[in-house]
C-alpha positions as CSV (number, residue, x, y, z in Angstrom):
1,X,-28.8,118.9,10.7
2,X,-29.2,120.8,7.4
3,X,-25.0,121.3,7.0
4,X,-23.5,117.9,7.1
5,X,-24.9,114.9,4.5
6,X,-28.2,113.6,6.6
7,X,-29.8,115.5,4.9
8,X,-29.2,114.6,1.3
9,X,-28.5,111.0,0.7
10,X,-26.2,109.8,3.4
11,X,-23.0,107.3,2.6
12,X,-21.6,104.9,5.1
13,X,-17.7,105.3,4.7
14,X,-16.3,102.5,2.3
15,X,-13.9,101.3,4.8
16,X,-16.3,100.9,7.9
17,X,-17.2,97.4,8.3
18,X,-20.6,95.8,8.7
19,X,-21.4,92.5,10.2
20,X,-23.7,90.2,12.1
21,X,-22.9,89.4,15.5
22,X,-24.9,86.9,17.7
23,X,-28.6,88.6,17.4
24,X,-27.0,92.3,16.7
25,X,-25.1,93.8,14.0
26,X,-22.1,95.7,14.1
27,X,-20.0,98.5,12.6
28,X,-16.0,98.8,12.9
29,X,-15.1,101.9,12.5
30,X,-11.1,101.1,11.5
31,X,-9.8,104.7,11.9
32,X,-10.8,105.9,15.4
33,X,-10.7,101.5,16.5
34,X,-14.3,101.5,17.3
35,X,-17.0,99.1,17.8
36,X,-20.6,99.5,17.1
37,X,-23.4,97.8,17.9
38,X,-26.7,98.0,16.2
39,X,-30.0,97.4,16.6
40,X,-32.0,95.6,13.4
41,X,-33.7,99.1,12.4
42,X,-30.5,101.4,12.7
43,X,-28.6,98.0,10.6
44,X,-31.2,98.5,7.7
45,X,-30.5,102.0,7.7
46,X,-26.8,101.6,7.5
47,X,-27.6,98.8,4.4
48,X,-29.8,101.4,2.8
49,X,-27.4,104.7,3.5
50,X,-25.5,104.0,-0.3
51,X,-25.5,107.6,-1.4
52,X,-28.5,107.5,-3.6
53,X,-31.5,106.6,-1.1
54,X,-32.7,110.0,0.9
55,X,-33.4,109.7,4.7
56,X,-37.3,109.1,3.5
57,X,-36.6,106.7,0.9
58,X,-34.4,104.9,3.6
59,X,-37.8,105.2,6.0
60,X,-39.9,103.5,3.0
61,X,-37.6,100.3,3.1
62,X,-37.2,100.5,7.1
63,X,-40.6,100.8,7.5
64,X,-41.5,98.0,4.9
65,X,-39.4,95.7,6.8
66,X,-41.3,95.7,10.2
67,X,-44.4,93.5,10.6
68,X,-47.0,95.0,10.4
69,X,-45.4,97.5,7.9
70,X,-45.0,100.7,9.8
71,X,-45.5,103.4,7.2
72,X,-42.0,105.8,6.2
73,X,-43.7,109.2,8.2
74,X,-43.7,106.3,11.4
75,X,-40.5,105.4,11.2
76,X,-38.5,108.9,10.1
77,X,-38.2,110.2,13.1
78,X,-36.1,107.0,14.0
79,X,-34.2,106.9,10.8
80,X,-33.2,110.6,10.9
81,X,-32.0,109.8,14.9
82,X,-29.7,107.0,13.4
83,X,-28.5,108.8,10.6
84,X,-27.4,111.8,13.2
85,X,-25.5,109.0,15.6
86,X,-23.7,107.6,12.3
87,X,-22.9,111.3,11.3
88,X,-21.6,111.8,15.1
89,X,-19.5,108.7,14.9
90,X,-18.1,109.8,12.1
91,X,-19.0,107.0,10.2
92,X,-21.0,109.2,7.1
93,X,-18.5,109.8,3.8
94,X,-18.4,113.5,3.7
95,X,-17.6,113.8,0.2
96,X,-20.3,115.9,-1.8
97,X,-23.3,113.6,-2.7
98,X,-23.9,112.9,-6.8
């Protein structure tokens, strides 16, 4: 995971669109005509994944949002696993982080 963006701070691709639908959210991913569908904690990482946050700070706001709060070293693990499916999907902007 150290050679693509994950590992930095991650950037959802500009043109990838992000939406509620029913009790899920969802990404279209207009270049490869894909749909997909997120669970609430992989939705706040996509929200939080705007090229300045680091896959920790991304945890700290995750984790904030659960109730009980769920501490950032709780819910990294988690983060870092949606931040790999995004990269798969190709849905991470490649370009070199500021």
């Amino acid at each position: 995971m150290d050679d693509h963006p994950v590992t930095e701070r991650p950037r959802g691709r500009s043109d990838v669109i992000f939406r509620p639908l029913d009790d899920s959210w969802v990404l279209f991913d207009p270049k490869a005509e894909q749909l997909h569908v997120l669970n609430l904690s992989a939705a706040l990482v996509w929200t939080h994944m705007d090229g300045e946050n680091s896959p920790g700070s991304i945890a700290e706001a995750v984790g904030s949002a659960f109730n009980p709060p769920q501490t950032a070293a709780q819910v990294l693990p988690d983060v870092q696993a949606a931040l790999e499916r995004f990269w798969e999907a190709g849905l991470l902007d490649s370009a070199p982080n500021r």
